[in-house]
N, C-alpha and C positions, 0 to 999 in steps of 0.2 A: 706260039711262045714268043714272048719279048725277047730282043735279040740285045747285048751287052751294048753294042754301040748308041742304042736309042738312049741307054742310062749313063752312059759316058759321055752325051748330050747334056741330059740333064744337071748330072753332077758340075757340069761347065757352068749351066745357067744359074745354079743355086749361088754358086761362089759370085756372079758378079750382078745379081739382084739385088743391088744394098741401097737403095736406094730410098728406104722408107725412115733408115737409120740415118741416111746421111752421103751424098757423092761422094764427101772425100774423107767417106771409111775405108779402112785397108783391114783384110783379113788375111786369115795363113789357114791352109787348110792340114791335117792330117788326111793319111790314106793310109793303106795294109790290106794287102789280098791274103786271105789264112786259106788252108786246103778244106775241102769240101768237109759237110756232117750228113747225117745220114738217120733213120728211127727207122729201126722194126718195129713190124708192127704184128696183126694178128689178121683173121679171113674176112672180118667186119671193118676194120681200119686201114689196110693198105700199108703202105712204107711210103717215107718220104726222104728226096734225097736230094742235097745241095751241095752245089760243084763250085771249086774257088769263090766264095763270096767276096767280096771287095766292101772295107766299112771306112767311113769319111767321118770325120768333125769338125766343123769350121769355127772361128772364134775370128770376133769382128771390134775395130774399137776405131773412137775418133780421137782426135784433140781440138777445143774450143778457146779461140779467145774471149776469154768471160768480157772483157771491155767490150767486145762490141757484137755480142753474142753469135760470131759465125764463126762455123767451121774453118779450119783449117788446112791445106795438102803439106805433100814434101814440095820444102824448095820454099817455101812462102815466106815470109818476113813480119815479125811481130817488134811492133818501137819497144824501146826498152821502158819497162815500170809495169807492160801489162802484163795481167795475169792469163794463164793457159791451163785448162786443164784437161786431163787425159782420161776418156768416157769409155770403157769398157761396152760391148753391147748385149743387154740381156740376151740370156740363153733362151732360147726357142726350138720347139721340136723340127723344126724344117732346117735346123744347123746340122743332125745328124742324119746319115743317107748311107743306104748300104743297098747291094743287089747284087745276084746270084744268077749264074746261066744252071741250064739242067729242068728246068720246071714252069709248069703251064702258066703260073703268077708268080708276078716279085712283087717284091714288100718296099717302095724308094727311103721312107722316113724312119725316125726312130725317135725314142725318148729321154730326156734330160730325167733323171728321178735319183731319191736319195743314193746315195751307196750303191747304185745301178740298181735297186730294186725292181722286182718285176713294175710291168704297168698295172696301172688300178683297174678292178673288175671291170669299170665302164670302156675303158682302150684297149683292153686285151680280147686276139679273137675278131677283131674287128675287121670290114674288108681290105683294109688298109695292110693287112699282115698276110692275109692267103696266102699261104703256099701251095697246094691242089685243093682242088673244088670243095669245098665246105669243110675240110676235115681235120687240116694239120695248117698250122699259125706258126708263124718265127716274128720275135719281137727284139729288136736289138736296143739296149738301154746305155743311159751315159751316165754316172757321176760327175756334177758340176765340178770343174777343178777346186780345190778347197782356199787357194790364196791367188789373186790376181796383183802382181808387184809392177813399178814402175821403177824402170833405173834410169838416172839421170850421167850424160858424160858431155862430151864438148869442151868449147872455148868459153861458153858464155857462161853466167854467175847466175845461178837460180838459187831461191830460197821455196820449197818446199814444205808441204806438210810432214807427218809422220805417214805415210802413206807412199808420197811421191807423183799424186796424183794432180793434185792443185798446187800450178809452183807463180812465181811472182819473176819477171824476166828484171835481172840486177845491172846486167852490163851485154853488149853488143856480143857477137861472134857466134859459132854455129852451136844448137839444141840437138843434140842425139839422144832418142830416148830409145827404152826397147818397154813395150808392155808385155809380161809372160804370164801365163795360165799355168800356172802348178800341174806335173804329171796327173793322171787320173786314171780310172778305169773303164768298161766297159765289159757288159755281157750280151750273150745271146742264149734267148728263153724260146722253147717251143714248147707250142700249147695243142691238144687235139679235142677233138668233140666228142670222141668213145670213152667205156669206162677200162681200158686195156689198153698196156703197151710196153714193147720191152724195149729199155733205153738205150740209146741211141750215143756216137761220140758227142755230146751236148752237155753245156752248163746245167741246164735244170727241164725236165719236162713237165708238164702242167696241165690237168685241165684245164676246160675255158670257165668252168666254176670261180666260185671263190677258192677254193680248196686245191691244194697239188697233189699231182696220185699218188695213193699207198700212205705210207705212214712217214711220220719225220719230219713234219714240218716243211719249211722251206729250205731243205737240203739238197744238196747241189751233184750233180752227175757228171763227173767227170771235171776238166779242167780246160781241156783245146781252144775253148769259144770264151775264157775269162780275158779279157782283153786290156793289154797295157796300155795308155794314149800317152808319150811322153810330152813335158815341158812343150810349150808351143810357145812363139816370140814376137812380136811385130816392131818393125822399128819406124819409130818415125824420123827425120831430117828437118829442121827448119831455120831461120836465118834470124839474128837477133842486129837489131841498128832499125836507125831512122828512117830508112830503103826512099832515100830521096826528100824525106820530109820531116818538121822535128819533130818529137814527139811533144804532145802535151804534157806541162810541167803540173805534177798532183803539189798543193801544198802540205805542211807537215801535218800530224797529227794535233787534236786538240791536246794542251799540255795538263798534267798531272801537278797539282798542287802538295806540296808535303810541307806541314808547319803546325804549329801550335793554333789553337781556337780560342784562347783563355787566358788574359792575361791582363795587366798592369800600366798604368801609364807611366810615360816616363824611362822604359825601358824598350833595350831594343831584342827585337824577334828575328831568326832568321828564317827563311822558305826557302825551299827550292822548289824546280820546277823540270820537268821531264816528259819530254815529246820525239815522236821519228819522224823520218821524212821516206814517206813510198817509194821513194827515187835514191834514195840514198845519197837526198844533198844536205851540204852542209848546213848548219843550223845556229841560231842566237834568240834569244828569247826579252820580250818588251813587256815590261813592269809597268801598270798604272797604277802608282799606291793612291793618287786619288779620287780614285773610282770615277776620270771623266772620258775613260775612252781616248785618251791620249796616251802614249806612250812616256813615261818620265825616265825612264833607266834600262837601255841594252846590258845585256851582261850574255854574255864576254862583253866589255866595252871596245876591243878593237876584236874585229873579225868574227870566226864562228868557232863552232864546236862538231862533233862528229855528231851524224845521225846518233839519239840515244846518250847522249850524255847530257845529263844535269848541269845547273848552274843554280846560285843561289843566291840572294839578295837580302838586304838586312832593314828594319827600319822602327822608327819609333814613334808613337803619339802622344798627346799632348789630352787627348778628350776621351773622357767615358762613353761608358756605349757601345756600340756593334762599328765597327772599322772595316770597310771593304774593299777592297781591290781588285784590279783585274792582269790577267797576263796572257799572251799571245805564243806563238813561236814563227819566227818566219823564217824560209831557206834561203838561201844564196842565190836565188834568181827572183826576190823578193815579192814569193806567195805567203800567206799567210795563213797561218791556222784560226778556226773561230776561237772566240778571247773564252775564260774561265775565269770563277769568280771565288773568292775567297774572304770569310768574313772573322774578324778577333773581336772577341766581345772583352773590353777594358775595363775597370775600376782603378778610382785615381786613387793614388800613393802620397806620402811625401819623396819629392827627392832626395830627401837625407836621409831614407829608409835603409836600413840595414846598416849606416851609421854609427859607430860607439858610442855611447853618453854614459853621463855620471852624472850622482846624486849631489847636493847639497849637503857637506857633513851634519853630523851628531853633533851631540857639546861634548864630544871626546873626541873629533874630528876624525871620525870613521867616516867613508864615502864606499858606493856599489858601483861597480859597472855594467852597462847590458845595451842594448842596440834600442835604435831606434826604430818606430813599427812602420804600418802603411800610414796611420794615422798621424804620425808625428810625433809619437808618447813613444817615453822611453820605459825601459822594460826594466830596467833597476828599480829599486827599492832599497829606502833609507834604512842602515841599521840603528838596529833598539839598541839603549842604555845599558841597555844591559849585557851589550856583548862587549863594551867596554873594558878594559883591562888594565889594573894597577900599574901607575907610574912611579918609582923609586927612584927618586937624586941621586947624582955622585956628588957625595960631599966636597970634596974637591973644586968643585967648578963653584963658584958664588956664583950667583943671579940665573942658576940655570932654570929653565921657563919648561915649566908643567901643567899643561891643559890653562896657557893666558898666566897661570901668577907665578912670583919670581921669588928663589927660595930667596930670605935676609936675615941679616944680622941677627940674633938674639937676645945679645946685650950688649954691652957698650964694650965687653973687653975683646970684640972679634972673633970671639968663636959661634961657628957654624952651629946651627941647630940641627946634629946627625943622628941623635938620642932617638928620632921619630921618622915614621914616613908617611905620606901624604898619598891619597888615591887621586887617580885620572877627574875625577869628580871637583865638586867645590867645595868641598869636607877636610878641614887639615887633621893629620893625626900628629901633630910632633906637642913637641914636651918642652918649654923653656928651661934654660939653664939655670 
């Protein structure tokens, strides 16, 4: 019989075998000794009995500086700007380990499976699980935890995903993370190679078939061996600054152009423009409106803008056509982002477009109002004669002026010709005296 101290060996060695994952992995183990289980059996089967079993699960995780793809320990120092992320280590059936005194075989491994489902026809029964010589199997199974979260705490400024897993280092001072494995479960299944057996204090007994004995499905005996794995934690420590050196300065991002594509000569347009900076340095952004790779216009014109803030610029051409430009953004330790390009395709105008004009009257000196076009034309139109309207004298006034002619005298003794009136036209209506 295996003696407990040989597997209290082993369980030591499993825990710091991680080396295929990575040296400066850090895991946490679980452990839980539950009181022994036990099967009756019948004169062809035997009984089988298990005394304090003791069941393990380890869960192992790294953190990476994705800049310069190496792992990371506690204590190490990452420049500020780089990114870190935090690698959980797949589950593998050599993470779970459990063994029993009392009996001529132990079983060291166990399995990762859905909802702790038993193991598949091909792993169950296997030599791997013997419990006495050929006839009774124990299979201890794990449900994967179902959420792996990363918290982030410290002095330093991290920007994170929704995850917490990929974070971007913002500012110096220390990284406290804890990676945790959501509570889970865990069973123990025992399987025999007869077609008889009275159950036993055991989650589920099973042939080594496809099939579990008796009727009912995959229903379950008992409760003792349903096993709870609480929350498990790992924390990491690491140090965020320069750690004696500067760091490399990232340039901003390439800038986002926002403007019209469409438009007019003659008139002015404005853009804006919106870029970050991975370092979270300040920022100002360089205009070439004409398209030679020079710079013509900072804006801000004195100093910078916050990482993420826009700035805008205004301008106007003179020539049809496609119009293009370029713009940059560079930070305050003067890197630069690669340039972007922006093109307004123009049709020329008059500049007195949009302008008021007026007609030329009528012979009854009506005139229209209306603007002037792209082309230069004005958008009024002359009215007809016909919207002309009757003019009527005040007798009163001599020589008063009616569409050009002047009312006069009618005869020689000074009386006004009021007897009549005369339209807006060159048509008299009046009546001599």
């Amino acid at each position: 019989m295996k003696n407990m101290k040989k597997y209290i060996i082993l369980a030591v060695c499993s825990f710091f075998l991680l080396a295929p994952f990575g040296a400066a992995a850090k895991s946490v183990m679980w452990t839980e000794q539950k009181e022994g289980f036990g099967s009756g059996g019948s004169a062809s089967l035997g009984t089988v009995s298990v005394y304090n079993p003791i069941f393990q699960v380890t869960y192992t995780a790294n953190v990476r500086n994705l800049d310069t793809d190496t792992l990371l320990q506690d204590d190490d120092t990452v420049p500020i700007g780089a990114r870190i992320r935090f690698e959980p280590k797949p589950y593998e059936d050599t993470d779970t380990f459990w063994f029993r005194t009392g009996g001529v075989y132990d079983s060291p491994y166990g399995y990762f499976t859905e909802n702790a489902a038993p193991p598949s026809a091909a792993q169950r029964c296997s030599d791997a699980d013997i419990l006495t010589g050929g006839t009774w199997f124990a299979s201890f199974t794990v449900a994967p935890p179902p959420t792996i979260s990363v918290l982030q705490s410290g002095s330093a400024n991290l920007s994170c995903d929704n995850s917490g897993r990929e974070c971007i280092v913002n500012s110096g001072g220390t990284i406290k993370s804890r990676v945790s494995f959501q509570n889970t479960i865990g069973k123990v299944y025992i399987f025999y190679t007869g077609s008889a057996v009275d159950y036993g204090k055991i989650v589920g007994s099973y042939r080594c078939g496809l099939n579990p004995h008796g009727t009912g499905g995959d229903t379950e005996h008992g409760s003792t061996y349903r096993l709870t794995i609480p929350t498990q934690t790992i924390p990491f420590i690491l140090n965020a600054g320069d750690n004696g050196k500067t760091a490399a300065n990232r340039p901003p991002t390439t800038p986002v152009i926002t403007g019209p594509t469409l438009g007019k000569t003659g008139i002015p347009y404005s853009f804006s423009a919106l870029s970050t900076d991975p370092d979270n340095d300040t920022i100002r952004y360089g205009f070439d409106w004409n398209n030679d790779t020079t710079v013509d216009q900072w804006l801000p014109a004195d100093g910078y803008v916050n990482s993420g803030v826009s700035q805008s610029g205004s301008r106007t051409w003179s020539l049809e056509g496609a119009n293009t430009f370029k713009v940059l953004a560079q930070d305050s330790k003067n890197a630069n982002s690669p340039w972007v390009s922006h093109t307004i395709t123009l049709t020329y105008c008059s500049p007195e477009e949009g302008n008021a004009c007026t007609t030329s009257p009528n012979s009854c000196g009506m005139t229209s109002t209306g603007t002037i076009s792209c082309t230069g034309a004005c958008s009024a139109v002359t009215p007809t004669e016909s919207l002309c309207t009757p003019c009527y004298p005040d007798c009163s006034r001599r020589g008063q002026v009616c569409v050009g002619k002047t009312f006069n005298d009618a005869n020689g003794c000074g009386i006004n010709n009021c007897d009549g009136t005369r339209s807006c036209d060159y048509n008299w209506k009046e009546v001599a005296p």
